[in-house]
C-alpha positions in Angstrom: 0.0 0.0 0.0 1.2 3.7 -0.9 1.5 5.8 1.6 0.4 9.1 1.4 2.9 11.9 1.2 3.5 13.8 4.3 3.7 17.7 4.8 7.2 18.0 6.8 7.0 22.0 7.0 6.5 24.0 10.0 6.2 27.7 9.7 9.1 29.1 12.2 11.5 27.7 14.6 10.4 23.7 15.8 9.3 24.2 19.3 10.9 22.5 22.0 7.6 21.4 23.3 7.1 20.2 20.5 9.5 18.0 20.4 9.3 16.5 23.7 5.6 15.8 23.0 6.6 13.9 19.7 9.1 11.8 22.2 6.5 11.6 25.3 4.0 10.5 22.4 6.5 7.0 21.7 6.0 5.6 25.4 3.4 3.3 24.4 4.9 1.7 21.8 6.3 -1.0 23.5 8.7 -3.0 20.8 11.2 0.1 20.6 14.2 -0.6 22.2 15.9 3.0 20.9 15.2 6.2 19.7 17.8 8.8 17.9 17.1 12.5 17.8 18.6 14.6 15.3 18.1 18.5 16.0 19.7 21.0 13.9 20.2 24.5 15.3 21.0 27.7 13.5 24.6 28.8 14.7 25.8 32.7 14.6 28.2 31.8 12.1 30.6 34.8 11.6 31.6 35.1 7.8 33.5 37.6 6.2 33.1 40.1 9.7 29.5 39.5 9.7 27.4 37.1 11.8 24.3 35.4 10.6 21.1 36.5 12.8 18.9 34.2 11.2 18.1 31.9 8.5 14.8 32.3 6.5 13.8 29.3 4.6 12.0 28.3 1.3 11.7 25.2 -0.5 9.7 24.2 -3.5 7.0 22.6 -1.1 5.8 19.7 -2.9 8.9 18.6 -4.7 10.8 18.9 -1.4 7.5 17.1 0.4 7.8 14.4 -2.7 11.6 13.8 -1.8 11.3 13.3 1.9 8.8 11.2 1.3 11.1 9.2 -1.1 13.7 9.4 1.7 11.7 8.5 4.3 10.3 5.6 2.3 14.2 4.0 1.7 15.0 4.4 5.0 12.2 1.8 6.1 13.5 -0.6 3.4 17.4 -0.5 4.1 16.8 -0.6 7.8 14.5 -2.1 10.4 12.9 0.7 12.2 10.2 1.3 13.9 8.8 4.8 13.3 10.4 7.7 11.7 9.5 11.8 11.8 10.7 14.6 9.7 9.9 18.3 10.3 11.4 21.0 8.5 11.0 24.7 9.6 9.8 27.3 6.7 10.4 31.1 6.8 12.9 32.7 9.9 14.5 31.1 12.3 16.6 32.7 14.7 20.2 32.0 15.7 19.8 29.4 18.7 16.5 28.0 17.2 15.7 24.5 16.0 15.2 24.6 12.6 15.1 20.1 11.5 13.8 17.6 13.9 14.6 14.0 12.6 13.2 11.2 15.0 14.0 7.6 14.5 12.7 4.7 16.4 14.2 0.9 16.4 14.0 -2.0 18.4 17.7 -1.7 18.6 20.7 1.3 19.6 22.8 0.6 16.4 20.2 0.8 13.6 18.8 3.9 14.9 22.0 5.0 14.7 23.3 4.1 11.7 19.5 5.0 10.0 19.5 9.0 11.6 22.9 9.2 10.2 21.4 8.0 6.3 18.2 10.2 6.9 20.1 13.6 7.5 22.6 13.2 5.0 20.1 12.4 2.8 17.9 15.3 3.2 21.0 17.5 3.5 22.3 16.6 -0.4 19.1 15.7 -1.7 15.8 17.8 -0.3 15.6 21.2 -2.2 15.0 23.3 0.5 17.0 26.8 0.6 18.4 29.1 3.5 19.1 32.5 3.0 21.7 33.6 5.9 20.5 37.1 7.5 23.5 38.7 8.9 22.7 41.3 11.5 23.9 44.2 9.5 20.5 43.4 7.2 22.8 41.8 4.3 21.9 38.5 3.5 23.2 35.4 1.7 22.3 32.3 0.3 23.6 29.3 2.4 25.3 26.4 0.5 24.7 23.0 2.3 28.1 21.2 3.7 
């Protein structure tokens, strides 16, 4: 059976409560042995004497719905996890703010381990989704995934 494609987006920073709901949410799934949290942050990165403020994003929304899907979907196959979540923040997101939370469950420590690692590299080269770095002096540039 297909499943359907998910919306990942959230508009803003991913709230911390947020994420400890999604956790608290996993306690009564019994056959999980391990979860993996991936949370990226937005860093003050200081380039050329200026330091990023935020970072405002945009993606093609379906296409970049489309390939998460597709990334999601692989991940089940090439490992044996349990449950997997994906949310990506759309529009600003402030220096210190959560900006991707990647949840993986598995019965066991190691795959969980091993399948966070595939999913965010994954969505890092793959998932066209676009950061434009706001320095505080109101000059902006477009970030280039590493």
């Amino acid at each position: 059976m297909e499943k359907k494609v998910k919306n990942v987006f959230v508009k803003g920073a991913i709230a911390p409560t947020f994420i400890a709901d999604s956790i608290a949410k996993h306690q009564s799934k019994t056959q999980i042995g391990a979860h993996d949290i991936f949370l990226g942050q937005v860093r003050a990165d200081e380039i050329d004497g200026k330091t990023v403020g935020a970072i405002e994003y945009t993606a093609y929304e379906e296409m970049a719905n489309l390939k998460f899907h597709e990334i999601r979907e692989n991940t089940f196959v090439k490992f044996d996890i349990t449950c997997m979540h994906i949310y990506h923040s759309l529009g600003k997101v402030g220096i210190g703010e959560i900006c991707l939370f990647v949840f993986v469950s598995s019965p066991h420590r190691r795959t969980a381990f091993e399948a966070l690692e595939y999913v965010v590299e994954e969505i890092k080269s793959q998932v066209p989704v676009f950061g434009k770095e706001l320095f505080q002096d109101d000059s902006y540039q477009w970030k280039v995934n590493t």
